[in-house]
N, C-alpha and C positions, 0 to 999 in steps of 0.2 A: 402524337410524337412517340417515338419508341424509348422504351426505358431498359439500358442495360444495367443489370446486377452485375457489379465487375470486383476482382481484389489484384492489386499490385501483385505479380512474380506470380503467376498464374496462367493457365489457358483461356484467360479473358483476353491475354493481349491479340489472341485470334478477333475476337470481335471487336476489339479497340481499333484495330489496323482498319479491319473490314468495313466498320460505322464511320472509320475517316476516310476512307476510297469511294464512300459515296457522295459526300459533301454534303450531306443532309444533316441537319440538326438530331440532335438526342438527347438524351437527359441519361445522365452517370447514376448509379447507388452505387455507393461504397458496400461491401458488403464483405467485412476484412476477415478473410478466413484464420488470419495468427490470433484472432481475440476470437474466434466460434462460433462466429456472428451466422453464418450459413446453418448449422445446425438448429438456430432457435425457432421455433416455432410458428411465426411470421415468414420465416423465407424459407418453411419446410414447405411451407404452402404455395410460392408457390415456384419450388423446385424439390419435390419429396426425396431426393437423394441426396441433399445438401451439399452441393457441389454449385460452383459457378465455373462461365458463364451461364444467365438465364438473363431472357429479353421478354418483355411485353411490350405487344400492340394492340393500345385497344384491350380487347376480349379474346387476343391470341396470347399465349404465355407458351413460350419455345425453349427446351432446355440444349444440351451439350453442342460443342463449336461448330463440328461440318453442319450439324443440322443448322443451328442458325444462320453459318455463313448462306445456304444454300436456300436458305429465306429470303434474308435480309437482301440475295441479289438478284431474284427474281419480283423484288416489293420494290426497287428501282433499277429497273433495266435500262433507264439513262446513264448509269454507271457504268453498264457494259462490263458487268462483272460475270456472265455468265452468259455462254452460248446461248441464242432462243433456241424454243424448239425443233426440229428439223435443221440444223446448220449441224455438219459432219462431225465438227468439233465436241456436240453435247456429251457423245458417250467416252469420249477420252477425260472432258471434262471432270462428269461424274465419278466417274475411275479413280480421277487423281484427288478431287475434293475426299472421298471416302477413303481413301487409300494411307490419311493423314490420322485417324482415327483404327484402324484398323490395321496397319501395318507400321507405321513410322511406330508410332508411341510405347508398341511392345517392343518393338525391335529396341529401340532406346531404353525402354524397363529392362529388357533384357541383357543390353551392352552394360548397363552401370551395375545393374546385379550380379551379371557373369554368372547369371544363372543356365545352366546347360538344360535346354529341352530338346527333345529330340525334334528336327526339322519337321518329320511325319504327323509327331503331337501338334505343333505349335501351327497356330490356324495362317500367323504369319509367312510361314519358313523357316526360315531362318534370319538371323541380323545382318547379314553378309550379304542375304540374294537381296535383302530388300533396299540397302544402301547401293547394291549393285546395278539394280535394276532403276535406281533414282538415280544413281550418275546415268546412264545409259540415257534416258528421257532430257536431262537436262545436257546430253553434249548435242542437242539438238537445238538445245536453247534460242534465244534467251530467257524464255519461260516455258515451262509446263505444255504449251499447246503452241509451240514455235514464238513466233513473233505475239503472241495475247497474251495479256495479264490478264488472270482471272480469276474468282475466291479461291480455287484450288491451290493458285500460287501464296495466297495469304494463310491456307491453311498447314501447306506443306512449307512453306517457309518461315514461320510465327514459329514451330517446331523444330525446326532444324536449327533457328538461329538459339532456339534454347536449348536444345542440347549439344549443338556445338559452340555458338559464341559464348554462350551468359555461364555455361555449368560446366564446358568441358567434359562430357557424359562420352562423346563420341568424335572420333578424328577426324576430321576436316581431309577435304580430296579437293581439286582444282575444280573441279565443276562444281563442289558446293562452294568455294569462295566466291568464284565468280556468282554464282546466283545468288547466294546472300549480301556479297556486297550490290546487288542489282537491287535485291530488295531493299535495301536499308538504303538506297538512294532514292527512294520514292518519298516523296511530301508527306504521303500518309502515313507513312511507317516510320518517320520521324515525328511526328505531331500524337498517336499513338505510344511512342515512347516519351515524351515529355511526359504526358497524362499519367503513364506507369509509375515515372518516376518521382511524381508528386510535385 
């Protein structure tokens, strides 16, 4: 059975959504990053950054979110959470699962810090092209790859619902309501927040 290391108001609820869109059984560790619980020496072991989400299966031990999303939905492909191989869809897929990590999260670090980098520095772009370019994908909607939900949708929207719904970090556009209020009507991403919220 898989074991997520998870803590409330964190980048776990990526993997809380995603372990309930499979309908597969799990097992939780609390692992409350406000008490430092991540940093101690047990769960440096085995996450050596001390950072949650981390998942074991078995004698597999997988650290940060798109990577495990990008696991956990080829370890159940009856979930149909992720293109198989060869269907046209896999490289937009990937694109958007990775693009959750590497472009959402600075651009949000960057809107709440109003930190000025220059476009050319910054491996993202800018905050503006990359919300831009995320309305542009979702007026095609209703998810990420047309009509398929798939962990890209869980990664790219687990993030956006915390920085726009939960923190307020960043301003909400009509194509992110509609897609977030799409996500937040899914079983799983309610049944995920209950868990969050104890």
């Amino acid at each position: 059975m898989l074991k997520l290391y998870w803590s409330p108001r964190s980048r776990s609820f990526t993997t809380l959504w995603l372990l309930e869109e499979t309908g597969q059984p799990y097992e939780r560790v609390l692992t409350d990053i406000s008490t430092g619980a991540q940093k101690k020496p047990e769960y440096l072991k085995i996450n050596p950054m001390g950072k949650v989400p981390a998942l074991q299966d078995g004698d597999v031990t997988i650290a940060e979110s798109a990577a495990i999303c990008a696991y956990v939905a080829e370890r159940y492909p009856d979930a149909k959470l992720a293109p198989p191989l060869g269907d046209p869809k896999r490289g937009k897929y990937l694109q958007w699962l990775f693009f959750a990590p590497s472009c959402i999260e600075p651009a949000i670090l960057q809107a709440f810090t109003k930190l000025e980098i220059p476009p050319m520095s910054a491996a993202w772009g800018s905050t503006t092209q990359v919300f831009d370019v995320l309305e542009q994908a979702l007026d095609k909607g209703p998810w990420l790859l047309g009509d398929t939900f798939s962990a890209a949708d869980v990664a790219i929207g687990s993030g956006m619902n915390f920085a726009i719904r939960l923190f307020k970090m960043v301003p909400s556009r009509p194509a992110f309501d509609r897609y977030l209020d799409a996500c937040a009507a899914r079983p799983a991403f309610q049944r995920a927040e209950k868990i969050a919220a104890g």
